[in-house]
C-alpha positions in Angstrom: 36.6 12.1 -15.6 33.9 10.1 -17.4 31.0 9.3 -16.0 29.7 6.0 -14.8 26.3 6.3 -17.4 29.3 6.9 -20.3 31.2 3.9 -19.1 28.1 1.7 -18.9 27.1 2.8 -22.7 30.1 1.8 -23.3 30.0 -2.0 -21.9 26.4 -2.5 -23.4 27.9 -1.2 -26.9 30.9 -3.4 -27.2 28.7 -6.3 -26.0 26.1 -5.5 -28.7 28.6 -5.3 -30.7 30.9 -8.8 -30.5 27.2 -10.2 -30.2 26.9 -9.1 -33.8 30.0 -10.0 -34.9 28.8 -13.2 -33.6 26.2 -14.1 -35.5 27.7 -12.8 -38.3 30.6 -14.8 -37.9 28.2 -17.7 -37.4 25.8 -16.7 -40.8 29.7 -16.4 -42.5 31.1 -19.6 -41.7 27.5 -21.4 -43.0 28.5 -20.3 -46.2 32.0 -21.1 -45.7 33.1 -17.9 -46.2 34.8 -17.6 -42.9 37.7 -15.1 -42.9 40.5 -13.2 -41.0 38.5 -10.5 -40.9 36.4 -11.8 -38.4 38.6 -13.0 -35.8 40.6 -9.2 -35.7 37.1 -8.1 -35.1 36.6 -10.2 -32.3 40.2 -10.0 -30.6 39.6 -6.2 -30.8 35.9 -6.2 -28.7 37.2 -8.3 -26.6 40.4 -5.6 -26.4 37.8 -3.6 -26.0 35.5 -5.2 -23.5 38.7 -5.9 -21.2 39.8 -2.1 -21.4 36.2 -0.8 -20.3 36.2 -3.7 -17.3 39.8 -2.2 -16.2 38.7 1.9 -16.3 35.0 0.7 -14.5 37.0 -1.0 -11.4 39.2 2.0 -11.6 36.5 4.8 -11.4 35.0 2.2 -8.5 38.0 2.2 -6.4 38.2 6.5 -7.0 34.5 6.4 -5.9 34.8 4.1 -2.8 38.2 6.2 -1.3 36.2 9.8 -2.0 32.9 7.8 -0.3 35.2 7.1 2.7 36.8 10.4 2.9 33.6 12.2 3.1 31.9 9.8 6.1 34.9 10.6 7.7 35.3 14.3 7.8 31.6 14.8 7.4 32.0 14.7 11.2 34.4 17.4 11.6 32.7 19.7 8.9 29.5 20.2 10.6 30.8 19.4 14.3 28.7 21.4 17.4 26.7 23.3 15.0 23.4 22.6 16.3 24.4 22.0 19.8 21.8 20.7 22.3 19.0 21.7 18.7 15.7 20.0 19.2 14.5 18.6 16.2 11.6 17.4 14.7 10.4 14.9 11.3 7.6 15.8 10.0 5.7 13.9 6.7 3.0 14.5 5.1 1.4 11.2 4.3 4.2 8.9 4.3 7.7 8.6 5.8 9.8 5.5 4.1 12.2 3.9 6.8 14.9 5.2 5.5 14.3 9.1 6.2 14.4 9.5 9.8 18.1 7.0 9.5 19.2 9.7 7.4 18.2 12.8 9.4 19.6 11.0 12.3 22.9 10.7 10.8 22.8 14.7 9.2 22.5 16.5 12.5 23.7 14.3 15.3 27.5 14.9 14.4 26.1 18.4 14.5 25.1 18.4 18.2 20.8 17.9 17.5 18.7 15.9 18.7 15.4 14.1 16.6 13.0 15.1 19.9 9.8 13.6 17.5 8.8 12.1 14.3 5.3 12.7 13.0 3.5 11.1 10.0 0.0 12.9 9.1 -2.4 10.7 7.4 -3.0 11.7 3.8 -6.1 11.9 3.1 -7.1 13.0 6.4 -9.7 11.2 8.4 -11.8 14.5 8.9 -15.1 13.0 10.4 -13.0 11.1 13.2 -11.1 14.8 13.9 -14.2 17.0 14.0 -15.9 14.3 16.5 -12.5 14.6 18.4 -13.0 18.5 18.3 -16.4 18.5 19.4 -17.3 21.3 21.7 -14.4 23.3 19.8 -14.0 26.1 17.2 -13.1 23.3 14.9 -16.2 21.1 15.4 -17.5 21.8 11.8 -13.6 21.4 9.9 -15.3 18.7 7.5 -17.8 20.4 6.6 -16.0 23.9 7.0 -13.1 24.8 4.6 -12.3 27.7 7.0 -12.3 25.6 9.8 -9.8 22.9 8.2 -7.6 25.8 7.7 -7.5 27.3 11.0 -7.2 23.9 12.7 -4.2 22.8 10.0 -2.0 26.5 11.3 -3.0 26.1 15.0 -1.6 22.7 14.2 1.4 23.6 13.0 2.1 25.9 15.7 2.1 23.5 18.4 3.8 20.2 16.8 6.7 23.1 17.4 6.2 24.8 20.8 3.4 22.3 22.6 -0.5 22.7 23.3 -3.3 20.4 23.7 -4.5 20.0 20.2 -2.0 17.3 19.5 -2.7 15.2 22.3 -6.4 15.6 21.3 -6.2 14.5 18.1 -3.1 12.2 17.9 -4.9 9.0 17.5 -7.1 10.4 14.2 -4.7 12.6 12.8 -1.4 10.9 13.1 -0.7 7.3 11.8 2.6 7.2 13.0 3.9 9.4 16.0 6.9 9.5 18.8 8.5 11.6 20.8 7.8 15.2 22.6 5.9 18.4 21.1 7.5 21.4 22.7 10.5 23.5 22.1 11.8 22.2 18.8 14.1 24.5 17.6 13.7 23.3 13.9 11.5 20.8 11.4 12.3 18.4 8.8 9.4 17.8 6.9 9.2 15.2 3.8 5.9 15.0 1.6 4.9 11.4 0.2 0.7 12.0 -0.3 0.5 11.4 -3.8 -2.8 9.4 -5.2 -5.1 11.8 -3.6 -8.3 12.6 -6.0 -11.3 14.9 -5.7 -12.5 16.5 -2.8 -9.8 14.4 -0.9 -6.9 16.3 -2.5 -8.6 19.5 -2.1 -9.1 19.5 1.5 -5.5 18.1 2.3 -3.9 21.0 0.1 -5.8 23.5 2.1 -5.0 22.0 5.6 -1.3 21.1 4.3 -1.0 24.8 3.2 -2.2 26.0 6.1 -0.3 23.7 8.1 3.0 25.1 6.7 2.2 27.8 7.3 1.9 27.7 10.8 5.1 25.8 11.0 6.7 28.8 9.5 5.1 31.4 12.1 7.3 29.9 14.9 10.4 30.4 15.9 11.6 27.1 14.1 13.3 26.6 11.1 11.5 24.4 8.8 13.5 22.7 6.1 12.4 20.4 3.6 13.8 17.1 2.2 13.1 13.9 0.0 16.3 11.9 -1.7 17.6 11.9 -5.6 14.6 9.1 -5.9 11.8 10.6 -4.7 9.5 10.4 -8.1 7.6 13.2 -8.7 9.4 15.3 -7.2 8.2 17.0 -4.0 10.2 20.4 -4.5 8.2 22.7 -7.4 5.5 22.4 -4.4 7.3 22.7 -1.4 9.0 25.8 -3.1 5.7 27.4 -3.4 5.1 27.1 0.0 8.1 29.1 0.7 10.1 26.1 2.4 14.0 26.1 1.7 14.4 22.3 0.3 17.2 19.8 0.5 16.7 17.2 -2.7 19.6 14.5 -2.1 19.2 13.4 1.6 20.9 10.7 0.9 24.0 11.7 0.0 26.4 13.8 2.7 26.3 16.6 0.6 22.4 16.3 1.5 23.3 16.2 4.9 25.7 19.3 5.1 22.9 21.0 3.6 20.1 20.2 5.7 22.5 21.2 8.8 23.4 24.8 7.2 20.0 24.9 6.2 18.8 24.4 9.9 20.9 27.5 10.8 19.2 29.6 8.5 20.0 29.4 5.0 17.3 29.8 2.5 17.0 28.6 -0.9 17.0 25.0 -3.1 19.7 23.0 -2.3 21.1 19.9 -3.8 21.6 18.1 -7.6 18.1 18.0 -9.4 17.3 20.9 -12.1 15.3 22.9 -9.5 18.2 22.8 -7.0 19.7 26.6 -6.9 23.2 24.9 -6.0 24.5 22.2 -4.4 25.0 23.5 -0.5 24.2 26.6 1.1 27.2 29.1 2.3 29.1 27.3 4.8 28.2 29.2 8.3 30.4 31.4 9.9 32.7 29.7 12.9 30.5 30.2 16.1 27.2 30.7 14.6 24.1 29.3 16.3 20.1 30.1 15.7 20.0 30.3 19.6 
């Protein structure tokens, strides 16, 4: 089957083309030079043009009956594989409206839950946390690279199983929070903090490394995702880190993968070149992380 890129080269040719034929026809018949030439030229782009219009509504209709079939047995495919699974969004800078819609709609057919949603501000506000922290081991973390570090893994330790750090420091450290920080059972985490310059960047790569880290020392399992538009890319990173990734959220084959992926499955899934394939093995009937 062709693809919709071939068929839309095709259109803009053939209308390039009659456009020519066009003004040639026009430049021709100043001169009075008009002949049958022209006019078979014509009748065929237009051939043309209507054969292209027929095989585009065609490929649409194919595209809209497999888009239906897979909404409707996406259910069924992934059905009470994360049963009563707490889970929790995390994003590191930014989280567009769109994500936490399309998590929702991955992992509730599965049995899961979305227990919180968390958006870190990128770049931190780090005087604001060590005033916060005063009177703590992390009283010094803007002045302290060490510090930042240790803060960013204790951090990610309790956005998973709970503790008082959150609480402390939700109002500096999180421009967008909701929901409960205890017993998640796994993390969807999306990076948008691009922009970042100079010492700025610096200190956020070291706590968001660090924070990862501590993510990964729980019991959770942490998952990565960002959709086919996501420009630059999020994954070379987030693949250094050691993260399984899922690069096409917003397709259901996105979705299958970020539920197989929440029971385990490591590796790059999804369509762009640094995708290892397109969804993890499916898991075996009856298996749960719990």
């Amino acid at each position: 089957m062709f693809s919709f890129r071939y068929h839309a080269t095709s259109l803009i040719a053939v209308f390039l083309a009659l456009g020519i034929g066009v003004l040639l026809g026009v430049s021709i018949g100043e001169e009075g030079v008009v002949s049958g030439a022209r006019k078979g030229l014509e009748d065929s782009l237009r051939g043309d043009l209507r054969d292209v219009r027929n095989s585009n509504s065609d490929l649409r209709g194919e595209l809209r009956i497999r888009d239906d079939f897979e909404r409707q047995s996406y259910p069924s495919l992934v059905a009470n594989l994360l049963p009563g699974f707490r889970i929790g969004v995390v994003a590191m800078g930014n989280l567009t409206s769109s994500y936490s819609p399309a998590v929702r709609d991955a992992v509730d057919p599965a049995g899961a839950d979305i227990a919180s949603v968390s958006v870190i501000r990128a770049p931190l506000r780090l005087g604001d946390l060590a005033q916060d922290l005063r009177r703590t081991q992390f009283s010094r973390l803007d002045r302290d690279g060490d510090q930042l570090a240790n803060f960013g893994r204790r951090l990610g330790r309790q956005l998973v199983n709970g503790g008082g750090i959150v609480e402390r420091t939700r109002k500096s450290l999180l421009s967008s929070s909701r929901g409960e920080y205890r017993g998640l059972d796994g993390i969807v985490y999306v990076r948008d903090r691009e922009g970042l310059k100079g010492s700025e960047r610096s200190d956020q790569n070291r706590f968001e490394s660090a924070f990862i880290g501590g993510l990964r020392s729980t019991n959770a399992q942490i998952v990565a995702v960002e959709t086919r538009d996501t420009n630059p890319s999020q994954i070379p990173f987030l693949k250094q880190q050691g993260l399984t990734s899922v690069d096409d959220l917003d397709l259901i084959a996105g979705h299958a993968a970020l539920v197989y992926a929440l029971l385990g499955a490591d590796g790059a899934f999804g369509v762009k070149q640094t995708a290892d394939q397109l969804l993890p093995p499916p898991p075996i009937k009856g298996q749960s992380r719990r």
